[in-house]
Each structure stands twice: as C-alpha cells, then as structure tokens.
C-alpha positions in Angstrom: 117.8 93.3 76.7 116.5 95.3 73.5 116.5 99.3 73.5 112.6 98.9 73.1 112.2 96.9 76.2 114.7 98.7 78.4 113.2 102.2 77.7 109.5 100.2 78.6 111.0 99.5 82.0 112.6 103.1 82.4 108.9 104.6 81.7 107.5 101.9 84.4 110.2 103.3 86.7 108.6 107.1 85.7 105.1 106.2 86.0 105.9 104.6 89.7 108.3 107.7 90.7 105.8 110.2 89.4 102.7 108.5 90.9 100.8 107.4 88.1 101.4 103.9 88.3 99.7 101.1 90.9 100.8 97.7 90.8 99.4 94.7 92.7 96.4 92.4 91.4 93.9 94.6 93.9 95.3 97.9 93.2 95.3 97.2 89.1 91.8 95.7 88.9 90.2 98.5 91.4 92.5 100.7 89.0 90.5 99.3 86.2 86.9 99.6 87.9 87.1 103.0 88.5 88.2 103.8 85.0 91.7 105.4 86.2 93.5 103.0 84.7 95.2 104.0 80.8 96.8 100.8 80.4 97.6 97.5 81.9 100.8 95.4 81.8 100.4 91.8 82.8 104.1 89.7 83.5 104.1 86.6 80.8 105.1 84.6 83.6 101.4 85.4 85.8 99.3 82.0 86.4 96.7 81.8 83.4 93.9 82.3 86.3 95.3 86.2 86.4 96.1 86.7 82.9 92.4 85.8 81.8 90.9 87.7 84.9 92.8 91.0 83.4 92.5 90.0 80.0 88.2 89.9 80.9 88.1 92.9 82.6 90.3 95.3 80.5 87.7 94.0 77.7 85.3 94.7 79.6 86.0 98.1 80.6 87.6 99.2 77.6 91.7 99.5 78.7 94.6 97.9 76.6 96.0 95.4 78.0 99.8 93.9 77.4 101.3 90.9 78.5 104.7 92.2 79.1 108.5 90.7 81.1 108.5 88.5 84.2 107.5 89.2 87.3 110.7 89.9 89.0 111.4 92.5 86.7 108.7 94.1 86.5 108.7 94.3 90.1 112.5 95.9 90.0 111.5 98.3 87.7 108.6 99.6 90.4 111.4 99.6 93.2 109.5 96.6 94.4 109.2 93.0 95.2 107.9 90.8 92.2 105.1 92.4 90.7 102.3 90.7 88.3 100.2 93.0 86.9 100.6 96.8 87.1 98.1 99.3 86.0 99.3 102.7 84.8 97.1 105.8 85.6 98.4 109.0 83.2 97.4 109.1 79.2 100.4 110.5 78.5 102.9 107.7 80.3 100.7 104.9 78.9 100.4 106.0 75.6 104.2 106.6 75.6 104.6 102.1 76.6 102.3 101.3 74.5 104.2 102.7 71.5 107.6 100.7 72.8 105.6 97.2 73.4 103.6 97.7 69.6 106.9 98.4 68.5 108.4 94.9 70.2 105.6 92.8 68.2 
C-alpha cells in the first residue's frame, strides 16, 4: 500500500473517531440531501447501480465525489463491517482526503 493511500485510510479512521464521517448507502445519500456532506468516497468494487446513483446525486447537489479502495477496507478503516460508500461531514477532514486521492491520480 502507497504512503498516499495509507494516510487516506488514517484520515477515514479520524473522520469516523471524531464524528464527522457516516458511512452506509442511507446515511451517505441522506448525508448528501441535507448538504452536510463535504465529500463522498465510493469503494471501486460497489455495483455500477450505486456508483451512478452517488455519482448523480453528488452532481446534483454539488459534493466531490471519489471512487476510492474496496469495500472491506474501507469498512476496516471505519472500525466496521464492509462499507460502500461513506460520506464525510467536516471541510477541514474532507479537504485534507481530497488532497491525498488528487495526489494518487
């Protein structure tokens, strides 16, 4: 694993522990609708179906949206179970994983 992906899983981990981050496909998109939601990470492994739901809506509602590590991982790196989609809530956290994944492309 590369420094620039690692240190995107160690600000996931931050986000969840500090409460800014909600994960889940109900909790992202209601996330997204009530314009909470800084940034969204969709796993490159999620069903097309989910990626171009997100994909719609983040246009829609103006959020960046990345499609970021697997499922399982992303899921680890919450504490949690697999995990497809995750939105986080601060500027400041989402700002700071954006950098890393724009860096990674």
């Amino acid at each position: 694993m590369n420094p620039e992906t690692k240190k995107v899983y160690n600000l996931i981990g931050i986000a969840t522990k500090s409460r800014n981050l909600v994960s889940g496909e109900f909790s992202t998109e209601k996330a997204v609708k009530e314009h909470r939601a800084s940034l969204v990470i969709v796993a490159e492994d999620s069903s097309d179906n989910t990626k171009k739901m997100f994909t719609n809506m983040c246009t829609y509602y103006k959020v960046p949206i990345y499609f970021f590590g697997e499922k399982d991982k992303l899921g680890h790196a919450m504490g949690k179970e697999i995990r497809a989609s995750l939105a986080v809530l601060d500027k400041g956290l989402a700002d700071a994983i954006e950098k890393q994944l724009k860096m990674m492309q």
